[in-house]
Every structure is written in structure tokens, then in C-alpha cells.
C-alpha positions in Angstrom: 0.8 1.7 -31.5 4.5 0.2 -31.0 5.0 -1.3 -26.6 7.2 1.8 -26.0 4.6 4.3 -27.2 1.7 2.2 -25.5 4.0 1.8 -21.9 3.1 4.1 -19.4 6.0 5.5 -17.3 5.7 4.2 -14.4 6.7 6.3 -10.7 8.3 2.9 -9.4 10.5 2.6 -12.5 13.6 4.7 -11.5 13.3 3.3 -7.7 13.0 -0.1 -9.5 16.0 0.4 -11.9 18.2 1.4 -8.7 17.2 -1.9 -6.7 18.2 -3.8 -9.5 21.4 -1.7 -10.2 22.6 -2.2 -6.3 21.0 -5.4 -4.9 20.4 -8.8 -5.9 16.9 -9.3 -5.4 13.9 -7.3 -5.1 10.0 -8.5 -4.5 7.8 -6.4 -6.4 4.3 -6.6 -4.8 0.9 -5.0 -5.5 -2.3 -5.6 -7.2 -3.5 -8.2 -9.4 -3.2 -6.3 -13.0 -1.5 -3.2 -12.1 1.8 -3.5 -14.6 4.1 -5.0 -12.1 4.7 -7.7 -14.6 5.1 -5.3 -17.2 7.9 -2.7 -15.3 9.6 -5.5 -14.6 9.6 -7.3 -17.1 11.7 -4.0 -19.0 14.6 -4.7 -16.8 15.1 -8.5 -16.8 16.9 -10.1 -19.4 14.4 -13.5 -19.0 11.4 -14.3 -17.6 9.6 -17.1 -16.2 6.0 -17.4 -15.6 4.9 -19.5 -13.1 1.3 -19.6 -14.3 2.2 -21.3 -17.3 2.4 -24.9 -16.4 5.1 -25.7 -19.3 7.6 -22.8 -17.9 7.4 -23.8 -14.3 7.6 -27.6 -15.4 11.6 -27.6 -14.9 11.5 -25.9 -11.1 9.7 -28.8 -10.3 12.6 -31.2 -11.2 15.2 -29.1 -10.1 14.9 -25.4 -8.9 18.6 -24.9 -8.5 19.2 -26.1 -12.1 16.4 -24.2 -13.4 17.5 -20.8 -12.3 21.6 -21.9 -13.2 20.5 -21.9 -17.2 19.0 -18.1 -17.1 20.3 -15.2 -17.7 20.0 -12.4 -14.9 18.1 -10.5 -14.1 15.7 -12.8 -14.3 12.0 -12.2 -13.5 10.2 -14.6 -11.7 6.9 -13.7 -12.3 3.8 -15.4 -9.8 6.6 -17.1 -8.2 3.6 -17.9 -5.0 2.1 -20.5 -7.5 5.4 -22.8 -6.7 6.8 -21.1 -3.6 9.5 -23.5 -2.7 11.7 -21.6 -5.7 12.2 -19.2 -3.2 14.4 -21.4 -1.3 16.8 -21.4 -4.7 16.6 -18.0 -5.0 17.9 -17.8 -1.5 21.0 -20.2 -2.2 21.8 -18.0 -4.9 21.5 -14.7 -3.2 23.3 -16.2 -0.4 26.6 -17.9 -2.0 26.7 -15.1 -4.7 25.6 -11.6 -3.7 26.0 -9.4 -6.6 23.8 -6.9 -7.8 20.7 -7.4 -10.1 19.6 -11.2 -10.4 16.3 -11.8 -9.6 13.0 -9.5 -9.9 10.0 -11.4 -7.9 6.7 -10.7 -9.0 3.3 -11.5 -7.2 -0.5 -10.3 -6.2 -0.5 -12.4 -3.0 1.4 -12.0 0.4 1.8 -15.8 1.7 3.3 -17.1 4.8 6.1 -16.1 6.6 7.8 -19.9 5.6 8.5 -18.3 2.7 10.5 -15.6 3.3 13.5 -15.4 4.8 15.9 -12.3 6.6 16.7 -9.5 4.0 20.1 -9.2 5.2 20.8 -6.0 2.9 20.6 -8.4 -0.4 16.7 -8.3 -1.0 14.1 -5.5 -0.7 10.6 -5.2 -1.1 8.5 -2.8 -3.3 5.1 -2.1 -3.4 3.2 -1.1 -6.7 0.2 0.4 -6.9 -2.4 1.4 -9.6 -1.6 4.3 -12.3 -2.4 7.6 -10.9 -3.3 10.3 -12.2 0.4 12.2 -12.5 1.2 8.9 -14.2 -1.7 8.7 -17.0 -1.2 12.2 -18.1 2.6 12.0 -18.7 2.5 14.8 -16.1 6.3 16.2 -15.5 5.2 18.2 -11.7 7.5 17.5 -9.3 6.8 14.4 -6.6 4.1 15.6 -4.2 5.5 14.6 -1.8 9.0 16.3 -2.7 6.3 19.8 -2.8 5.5 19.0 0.7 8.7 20.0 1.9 7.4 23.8 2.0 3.7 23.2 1.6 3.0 26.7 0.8 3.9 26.9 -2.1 1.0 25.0 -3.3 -0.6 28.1 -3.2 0.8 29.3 -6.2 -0.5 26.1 -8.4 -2.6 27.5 -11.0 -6.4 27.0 -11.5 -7.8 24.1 -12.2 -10.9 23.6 -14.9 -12.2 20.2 -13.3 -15.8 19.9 -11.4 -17.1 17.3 -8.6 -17.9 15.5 -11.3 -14.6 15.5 -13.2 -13.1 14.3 -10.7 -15.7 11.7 -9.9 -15.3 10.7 -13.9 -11.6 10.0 -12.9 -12.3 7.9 -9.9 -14.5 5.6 -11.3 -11.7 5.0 -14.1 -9.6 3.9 -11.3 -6.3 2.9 -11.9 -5.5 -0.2 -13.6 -3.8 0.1 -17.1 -6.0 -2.4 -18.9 -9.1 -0.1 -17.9 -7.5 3.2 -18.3 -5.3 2.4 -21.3 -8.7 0.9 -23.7 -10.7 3.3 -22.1 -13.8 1.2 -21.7 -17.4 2.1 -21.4 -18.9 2.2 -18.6 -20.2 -1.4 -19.5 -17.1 -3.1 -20.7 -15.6 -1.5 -17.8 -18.3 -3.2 -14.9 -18.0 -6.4 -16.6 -13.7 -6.0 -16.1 -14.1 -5.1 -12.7 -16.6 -8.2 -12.0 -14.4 -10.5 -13.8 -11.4 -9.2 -11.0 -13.3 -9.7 -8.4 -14.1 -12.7 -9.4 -10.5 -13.5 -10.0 -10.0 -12.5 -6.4 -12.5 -14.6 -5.0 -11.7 -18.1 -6.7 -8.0 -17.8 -7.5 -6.1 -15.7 -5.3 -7.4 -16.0 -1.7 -6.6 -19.7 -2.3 -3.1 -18.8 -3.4 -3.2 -17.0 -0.2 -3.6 -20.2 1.1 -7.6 -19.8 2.6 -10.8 -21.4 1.1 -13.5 -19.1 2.6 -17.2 -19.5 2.4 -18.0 -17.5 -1.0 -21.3 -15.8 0.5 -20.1 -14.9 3.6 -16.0 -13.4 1.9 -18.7 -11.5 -0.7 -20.7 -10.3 2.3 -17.8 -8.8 4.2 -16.1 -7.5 0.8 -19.2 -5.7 0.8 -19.1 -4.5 4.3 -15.5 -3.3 3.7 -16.4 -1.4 0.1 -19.3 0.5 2.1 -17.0 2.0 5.0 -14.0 2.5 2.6 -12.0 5.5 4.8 -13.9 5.2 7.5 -13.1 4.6 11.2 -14.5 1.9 12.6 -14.4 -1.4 14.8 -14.1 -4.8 13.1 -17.1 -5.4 15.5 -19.0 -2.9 12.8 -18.1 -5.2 10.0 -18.5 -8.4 11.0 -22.2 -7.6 12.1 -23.0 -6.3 8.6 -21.4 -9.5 7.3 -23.0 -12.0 9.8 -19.7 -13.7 10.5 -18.2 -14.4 13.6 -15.2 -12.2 15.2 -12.9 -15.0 14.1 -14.0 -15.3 10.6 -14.0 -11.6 10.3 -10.7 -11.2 11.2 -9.4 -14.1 9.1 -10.9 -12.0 5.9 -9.9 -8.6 6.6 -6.0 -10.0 6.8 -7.3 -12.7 3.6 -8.5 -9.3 1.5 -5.7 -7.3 2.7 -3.2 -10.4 2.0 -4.5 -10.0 -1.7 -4.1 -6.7 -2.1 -7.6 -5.6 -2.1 -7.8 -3.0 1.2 -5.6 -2.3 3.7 -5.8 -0.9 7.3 -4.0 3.0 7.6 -3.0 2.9 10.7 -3.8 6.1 13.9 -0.9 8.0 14.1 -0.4 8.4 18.0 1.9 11.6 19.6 3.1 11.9 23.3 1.9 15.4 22.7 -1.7 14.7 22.4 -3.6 12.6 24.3 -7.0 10.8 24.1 -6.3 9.9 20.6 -8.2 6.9 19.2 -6.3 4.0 18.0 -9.0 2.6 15.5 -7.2 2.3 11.7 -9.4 3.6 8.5 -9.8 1.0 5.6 -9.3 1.8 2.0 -10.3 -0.2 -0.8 -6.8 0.3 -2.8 -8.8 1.3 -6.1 -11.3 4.0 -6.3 -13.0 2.4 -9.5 -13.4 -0.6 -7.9 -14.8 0.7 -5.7 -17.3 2.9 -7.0 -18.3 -0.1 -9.1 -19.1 -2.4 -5.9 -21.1 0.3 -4.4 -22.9 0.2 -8.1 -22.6 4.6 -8.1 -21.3 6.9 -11.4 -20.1 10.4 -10.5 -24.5 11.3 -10.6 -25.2 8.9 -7.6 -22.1 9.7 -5.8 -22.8 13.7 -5.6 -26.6 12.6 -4.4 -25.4 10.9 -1.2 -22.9 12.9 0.8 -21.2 10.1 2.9 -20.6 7.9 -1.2 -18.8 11.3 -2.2 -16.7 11.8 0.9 -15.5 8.0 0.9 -14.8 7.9 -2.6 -13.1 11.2 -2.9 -11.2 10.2 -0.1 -10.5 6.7 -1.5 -9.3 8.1 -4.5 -7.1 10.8 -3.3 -5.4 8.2 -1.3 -4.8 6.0 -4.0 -2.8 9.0 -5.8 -0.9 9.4 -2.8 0.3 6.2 -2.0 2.6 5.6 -5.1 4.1 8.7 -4.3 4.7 7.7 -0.9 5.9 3.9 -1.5 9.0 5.0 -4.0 10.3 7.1 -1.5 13.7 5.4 -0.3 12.2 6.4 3.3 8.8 5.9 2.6 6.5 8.2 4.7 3.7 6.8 6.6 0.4 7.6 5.8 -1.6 7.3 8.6 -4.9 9.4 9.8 -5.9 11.1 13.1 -9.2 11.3 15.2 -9.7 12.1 19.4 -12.0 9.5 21.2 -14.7 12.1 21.5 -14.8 12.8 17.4 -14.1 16.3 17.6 -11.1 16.8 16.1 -10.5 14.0 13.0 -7.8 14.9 10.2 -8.8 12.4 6.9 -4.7 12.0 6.3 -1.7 12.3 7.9 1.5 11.7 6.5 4.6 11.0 9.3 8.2 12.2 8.0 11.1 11.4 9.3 11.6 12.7 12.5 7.8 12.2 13.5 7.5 15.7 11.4 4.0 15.9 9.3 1.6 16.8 7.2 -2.0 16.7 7.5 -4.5 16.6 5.0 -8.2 17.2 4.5 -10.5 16.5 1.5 -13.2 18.3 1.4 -16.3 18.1 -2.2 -16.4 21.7 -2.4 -15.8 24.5 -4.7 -15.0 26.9 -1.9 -13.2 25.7 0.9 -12.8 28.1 3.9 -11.6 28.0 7.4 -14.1 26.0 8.6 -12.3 23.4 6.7 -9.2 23.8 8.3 -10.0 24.1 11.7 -8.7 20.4 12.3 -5.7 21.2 10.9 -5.4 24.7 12.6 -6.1 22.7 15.9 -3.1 20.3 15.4 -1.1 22.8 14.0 -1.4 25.0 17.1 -0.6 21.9 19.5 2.9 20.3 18.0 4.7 23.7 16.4 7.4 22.8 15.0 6.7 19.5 14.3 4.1 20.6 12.0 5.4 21.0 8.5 2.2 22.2 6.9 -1.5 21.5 6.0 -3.6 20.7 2.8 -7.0 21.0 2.4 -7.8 19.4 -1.8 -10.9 20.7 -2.8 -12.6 20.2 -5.5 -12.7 23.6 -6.9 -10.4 26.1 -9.6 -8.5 28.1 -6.7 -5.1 27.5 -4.9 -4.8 30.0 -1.5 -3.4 30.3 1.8 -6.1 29.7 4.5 -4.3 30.2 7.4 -0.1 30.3 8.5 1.1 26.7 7.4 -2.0 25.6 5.8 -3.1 25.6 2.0 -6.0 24.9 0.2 -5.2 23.6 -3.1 -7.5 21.5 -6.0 -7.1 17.8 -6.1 -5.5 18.1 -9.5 -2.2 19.6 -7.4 -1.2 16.0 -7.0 -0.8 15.7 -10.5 0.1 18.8 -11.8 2.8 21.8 -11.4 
């Protein structure tokens, strides 16, 4: 198989291509192992690697010098292992600000020291794991272009895939050395460990922490088991037995390396007594599963496993989709104080305008499933573009004016 048939078109390639086309320097962040490296690498003309002691060796001596000899665009690729390049980078952006020198690479946000204001001549952009529109080559339109008049995801056509398929898929996850070999369900543990392991001993100290190993595992735990839930940090940190410092000192640490994040409450004027508490994601659903140590036959045996990881893993299709977006929308999620009206997603448009998402492991979603999004719909009118339930069923239908249930395959096809 030749690199272009094995590459994987990537969603970020096109946004990528324009950055480089239009701006002189863009930071490409994400994931250990996702293909960053590898979709930038197709647009740079040469390439240093920072994690190769005998290419960094002459940024040592003289950074300036260094980055004079190459040609641009030039990738600078785990740039965080010697971070004071950024300050040449800088001097170059800043005394000559044409279009398409530098592509920054890295799986680890660090300090604010090294950064500096983007002054329209550097942007940022997040990649993510494949999804699933990405590994099947799928030509549907953007999502997130469809949601623009959400009914007509009605009209998708069936979908052949159980619980279980879709289980199969999240357990894959979504990074291309896993997907692309497709590994056993044994080879594919052992990669996961060996990340996580990678995590643990190499990157939170590039993220400039050295955290008690027992007690970072413990909480990585505590984090994997309420993946999209709501809950305090208080929650977590008594799981973990760490105090509320240390607790918070890992949750930015993990996040920092790109292994969860927060999603934030989305808050209205137009509703009140809404609770301000963010849901955490583990970014990859595979990972996931395998820290939780459940295949698709132990996830359907335990309701609250299936929700998160069907949630977890629906996210993680969406938030590509969302990131490439020269606006990104902000995916957030909803839930009153008293817990009687929670929607799993919400995802803020311009204008404050959304749409609001449920995910729901069954075959036969009906309006019972809705009735969240029914609720909100009701209560901000126009402001309401539409609601999703994904199911994990064959049938696409209207359940109500502005809402839809469609199967969780709609993401990734037409």
C-alpha cells in the first residue's frame, strides 16, 4: 500500500491548507497519536522533530539561525520539548508576516510564557481522533452544515447497525494506528496501555508537573468512570483520595494533555435555575471503554457503561466537525438544579441560536425521549433551531415540530 492510498483524509485538511495559504503560523494541537504530525507534515516543505535529539541539536546553538536555513513552511513538530524556539518563531512572524511559514505541532498545552498575542498572524487548531465520516471515506455533507434545517434528517435512510455495532465502533476509537492495522482486541489493550503509559511518564512532565503515579492513576480512573457525567470535583477527588488542591491540579494536568476536557453549562437569560456544573469526556471512546476494562457485551449489561460510552463516543464524532468550523460552535450541555430537565448536548451557534441533542441506546425512540428537548424548545422559540435524538436503531422520523430522531450513523452518512 503506497502513503497516499494508506492517508486518511482528514476533516482539518482543507481548514488546515487555508491557514497555511493566508497566515504565517498556525499551532496544530490535539492528541498524542492522532495524525497531526502526519496532516501536517503534507503541507510543509521541511520538518523538524524536536524529539530527535540530533534535529533539535542546532536550535540549541542558535534558534534564529536554525529556522533562517529551512525552507517554509516548515513544521515544527513537538516544538514543547525545547519551547524557547517559540521565541524565533515569533521574531520571524513578527519582522516578516507573510503567509505560510511555520506549522507547530504538539500533544501538550504548556504555560502561558510561551505564547505570545495572535495578532491576526498565528491561529490555533485543534485535531481530534478519526471519526467515523473520516474512516469510511464517507462524502455526507458536514453535520453540522445539516443542522442548519435539522429536519431533514428525517429523510436519512435506514441504518443496518445494532447496539452492538455501534459499541464494536466505539471501542475501536479513533486513533489511526488502531483503526488503520485493525488490531485485535489484544494487540489493541496492549496499545492503549502503552498510551497511557506514555501519558503518565512522558507528557504530564512536558506539561511541566511530576504527580504521584498512584494517586494521577487513581483520579484518571475516577475521571474514565463519570465520563459525560455531571458532577462536582468534590465527587472525584473523594474516589481518588486526593486533596481539593491536588485534584484540581490533575484535572487541568489531564486536560493540559489532551486526555478529557470539561464541556462547559450553556447558561440563557431565558431560563433560570440552570446548573453551572461542566460534564467531562474522556476525548476517545476506545480508551475509554478499555480503562473501564468493558467490550460492547459488558457495556449493554450495565445501563449507566452504555449511556456514558455512547455518549462519549458520539461526542467524539462531533467535535471534529465542530472545531474546523471557521466559527467553531460550542458544544456545551444543559441540566436545571433540580435534575428534571437535562439535555446530553447542546451546540451554541452564532447568535446564541442552538441545537440540542439527546442519545438515547434504543431501537425505538419515542416522545418520551424528546421531552427535554420539547421542553426547551417550547421556552426560547426562535432561538431554537432544532433537536436530535441519535438512537441506536434503523429509522429516521419526525417526533415532534423541530425535533428529529435520527440513527447515530447520520453523523457519518447522507
Amino acid at each position: 500500500m503506497t502513503e497516499v492510498e494508506a492517508y486518511i483524509p482528514r476533516l482539518v485538511d482543507s481548514a488546515l491548507a487555508r491557514i497555511v495559504e493566508t497566515l504565517p503560523a498556525v499551532s496544530v494541537v490535539g492528541p498524542r497519536a492522532v495524525g497531526k504530525t502526519t496532516s501536517a507534515q503534507r503541507l510543509a516543505a521541511s520538518a523538524i522533530r524536536f524529539d530527535r535529539e540530533a534535529e533539535a541539536a542546532p536550535f540549541h546553538v542558535d534558534a534564529d539561525a536554525a529556522l533562517g536555513r529551512m525552507q517554509a513552511p516548515v513544521l515544527l513538530d513537538e516544538w514543547q520539548r525545547l519551547p524557547e524556539v517559540l521565541a524565533a518563531v515569533k521574531r520571524r512572524v513578527d519582522d516578516h508576516p507573510v503567509p505560510g511559514q511555520f506549522l507547530l505541532t504538539g500533544s501538550v498545552r504548556i504555560g502561558t510564557q510561551y505564547t505570545w498575542p495572535a495578532t491576526g498572524r498565528v491561529v490555533r487548531q485543534s485535531v481530534f481522533g478519526l471519526t467515523r465520516r473520516e474512516i469510511a471515506r464517507s462524502a455526507a455533507p458536514s453535520l453540522v452544515r445539516r443542522m442548519a434545517d435539522v429536519m431533514t434528517l428525517a429523510e436519512t435512510p435506514a441504518a443496518d447497525l445494532s447496539v452492538y455495532d455501534y459499541l464494536d465502533l466505539a471501542a475501536e476509537g479513533g486513533f489511526p494506528d488502531v483503526v488503520s492495522h485493525r488490531h485485535d482486541a489484544d494487540t489493541r489493550a496492549r496499545w492503549f496501555e502503552s498510551y497511557l503509559a506514555e501519558l503518565a511518564t512522558n507528557d504530564v512532565k512536558l506539561a511541566g508537573s511530576d504527580p504521584d503515579p498512584a494517586k494521577l492513576a487513581a483520579f484518571t480512573k475516577a475521571v474514565a468512570l463519570n465520563s459525560s457525567r455531571i458532577l462536582d470535583q468534590a465527587t472525584l477527588r473523594d474516589a481518588a483520595g486526593i486533596s481539593k488542591h491536588t485534584a484540581a491540579l490533575y484535572e487541568d494536568l489531564l486536560e493540559s494533555v489532551f486526555f478529557s476536557e470539561r464541556v462547559p453549562a450553556w447558561r440563557s437569560d431565558r431560563l433560570d435555575r440552570l446548573a453551572a456544573l461542566p460534564k467531562r469526556y474522556i476525548l476517545d471512546s476506545g480508551l475509554l471503554m478499555h480503562i473501564l476494562g468493558v467490550d460492547a457485551s459488558a457495556a449493554v449489561s450495565s445501563p449507566q457503561i452504555l449511556g456514558a460510552v455512547l455518549d462519549t463516543f458520539v461526542a467524539a464524532q462531533l467535535r471534529p466537525e465542530l472545531a474546523i468550523q471557521a466559527h467553531p460552535p460550542k458544544l456545551l450541555h444543559l441540566r436545571d438544579k433540580g435534575g428534571r430537565h437535562e439535555v446530553d448536548l447542546v451546540i451554541e451557534f452564532p447568535r446564541r441560536r442552538i441545537v440540542a441533542i439527546e442519545i438515547k441506546a434504543t431501537a425505538a425512540p419515542s416522545l418520551d425521549d424528546a421531552r427535554h428537548l420539547i421542553w426547551l424548545r417550547d421556552r426560547l422559540g426562535g432561538d431554537f433551531i432544532g433537536g436530535i435524538v441519535f438512537h441506536t436503531g434503523p429509522a429516521s422520523f419526525v417526533l415532534s415540530p423541530g425535533i428529529v430522531a435520527t440513527p447515530i450513523s447520520t453523523i457519518w452518512t447522507a
